[in-house]
C-alpha positions in Angstrom: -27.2 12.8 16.8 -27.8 10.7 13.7 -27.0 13.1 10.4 -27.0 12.5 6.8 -24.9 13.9 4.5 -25.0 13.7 0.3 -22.1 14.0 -1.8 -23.2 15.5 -5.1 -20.6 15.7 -7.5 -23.0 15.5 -10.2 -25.8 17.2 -8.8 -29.2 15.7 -6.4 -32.6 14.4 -8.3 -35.1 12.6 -6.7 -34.6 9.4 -7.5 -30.8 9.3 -6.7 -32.3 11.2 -3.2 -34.5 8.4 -2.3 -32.0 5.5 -4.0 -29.5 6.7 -1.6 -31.7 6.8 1.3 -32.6 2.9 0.8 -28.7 2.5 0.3 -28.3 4.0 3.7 -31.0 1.6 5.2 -34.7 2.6 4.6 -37.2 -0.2 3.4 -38.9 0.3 0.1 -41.8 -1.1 1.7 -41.9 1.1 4.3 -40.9 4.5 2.3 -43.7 2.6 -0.3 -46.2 2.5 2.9 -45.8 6.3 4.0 -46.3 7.3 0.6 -49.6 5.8 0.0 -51.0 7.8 3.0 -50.6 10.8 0.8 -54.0 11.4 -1.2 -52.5 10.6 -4.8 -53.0 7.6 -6.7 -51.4 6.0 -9.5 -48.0 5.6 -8.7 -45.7 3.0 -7.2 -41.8 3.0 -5.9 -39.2 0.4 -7.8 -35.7 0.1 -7.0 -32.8 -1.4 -9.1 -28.7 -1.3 -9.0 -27.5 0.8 -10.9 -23.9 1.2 -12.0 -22.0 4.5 -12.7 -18.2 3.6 -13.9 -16.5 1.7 -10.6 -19.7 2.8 -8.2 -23.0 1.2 -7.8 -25.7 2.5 -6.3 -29.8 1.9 -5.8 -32.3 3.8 -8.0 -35.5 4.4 -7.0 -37.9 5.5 -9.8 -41.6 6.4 -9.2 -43.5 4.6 -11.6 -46.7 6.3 -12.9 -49.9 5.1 -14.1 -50.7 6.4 -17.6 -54.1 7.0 -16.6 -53.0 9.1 -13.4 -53.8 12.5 -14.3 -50.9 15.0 -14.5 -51.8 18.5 -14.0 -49.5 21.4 -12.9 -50.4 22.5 -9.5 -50.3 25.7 -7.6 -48.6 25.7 -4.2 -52.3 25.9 -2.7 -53.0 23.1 -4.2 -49.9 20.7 -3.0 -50.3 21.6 0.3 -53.6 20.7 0.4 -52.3 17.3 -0.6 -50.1 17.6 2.6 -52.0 18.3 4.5 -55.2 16.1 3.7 -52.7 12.8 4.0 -51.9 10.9 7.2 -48.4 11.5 7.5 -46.8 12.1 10.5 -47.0 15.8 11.5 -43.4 16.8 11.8 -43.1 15.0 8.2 -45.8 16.8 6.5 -44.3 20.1 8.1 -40.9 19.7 6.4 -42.5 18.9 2.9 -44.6 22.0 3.6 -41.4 24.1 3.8 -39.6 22.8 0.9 -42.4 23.0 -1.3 -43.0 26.8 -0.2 -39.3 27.7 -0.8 -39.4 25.9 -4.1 -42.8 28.5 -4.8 -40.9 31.6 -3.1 -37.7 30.4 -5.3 -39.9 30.2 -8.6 -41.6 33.2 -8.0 -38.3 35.1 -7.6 -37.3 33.7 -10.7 -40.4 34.8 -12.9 -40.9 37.9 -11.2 -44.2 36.6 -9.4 -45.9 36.0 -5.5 -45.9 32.1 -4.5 -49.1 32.0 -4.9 -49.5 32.8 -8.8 -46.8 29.8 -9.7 -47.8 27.3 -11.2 -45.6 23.8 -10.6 -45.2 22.2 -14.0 -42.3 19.5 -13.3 -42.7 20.0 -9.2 -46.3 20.2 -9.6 -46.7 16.1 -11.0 -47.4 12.9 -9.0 -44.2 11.6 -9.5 -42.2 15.1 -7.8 -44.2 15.3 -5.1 -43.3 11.6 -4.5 -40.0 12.8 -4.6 -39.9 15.4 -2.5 -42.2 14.1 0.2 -40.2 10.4 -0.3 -37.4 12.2 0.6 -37.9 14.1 4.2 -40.3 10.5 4.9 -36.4 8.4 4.2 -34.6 10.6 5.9 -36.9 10.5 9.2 -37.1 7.0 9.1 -34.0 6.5 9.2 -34.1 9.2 12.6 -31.8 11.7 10.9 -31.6 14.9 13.0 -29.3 17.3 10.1 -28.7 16.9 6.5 -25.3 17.8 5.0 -25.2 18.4 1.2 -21.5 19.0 -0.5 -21.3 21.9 -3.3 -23.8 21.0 -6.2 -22.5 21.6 -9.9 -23.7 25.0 -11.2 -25.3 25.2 -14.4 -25.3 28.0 -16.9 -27.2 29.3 -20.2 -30.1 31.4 -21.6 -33.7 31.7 -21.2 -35.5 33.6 -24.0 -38.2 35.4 -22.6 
């Protein structure tokens, strides 16, 4: 059984997500090929080194289009993107489920249902390319588990 595991001293976004999944082996032309048969336009995958004190490592950035439109989405509405693409099923499936904990999380968090959140940051082009970037990587590469070490714990203060 093939399993991935992320060390995340200083915490998981998506483009260290998907850099380190073309570290581990996956072709930007490939993760760039499954992503296009999502129904979203105006974006594109670059990758560059990157250097962080003694370490390197790949970033992948999603590059947007100016004129894509950004609009916060509802859950409804990114799993219609899901599930209008031509992903493969078991794919699709997994971004399903992280995108509904992310709504049942947010909803916790504002004191709402899942289906009244509205995704402002999670909700644009370049998060769902993220997201969906990331479980496409990680089943091209045939991973069966994913391991994650303890992520940092922020603090603060929201003023309601």
């Amino acid at each position: 059984m093939r399993l991935a595991y992320f060390d995340c001293p200083s915490g998981a976004a998506g483009d260290m997500i998907l850099g380190a999944l073309v570290d581990a082996g996956v072709s930007l032309d490939a993760l760039r090929a499954e992503l296009h048969k999502l129904p979203l336009e105006g974006f594109d995958l670059t990758a560059r080194e990157v250097r962080r004190g003694a370490f390197r490592a790949t970033k992948v950035s999603v590059v947007i289009d100016a004129r894509a439109h950004q609009v916060h989405r509802s859950l409804a509405d990114i799993l219609h993107i899901l599930r209008s693409s031509t992903l493969d099923a078991a794919v699709r499936e997994r971004a399903e489920r992280i995108f509904t904990r992310l709504a049942d999380a947010e909803a916790r968090a504002h004191g709402t249902t899942r289906e009244d959140v509205h995704f402002h940051d999670v909700g644009a082009v370049d998060a769902i390319v993220d997201v969906t970037g990331g479980v496409i990587g990680l089943a091209l590469l045939g991973a069966a588990a994913v391991h994650v070490s303890a992520l940092p714990v922020g603090g603060g203060f929201v003023q309601g």
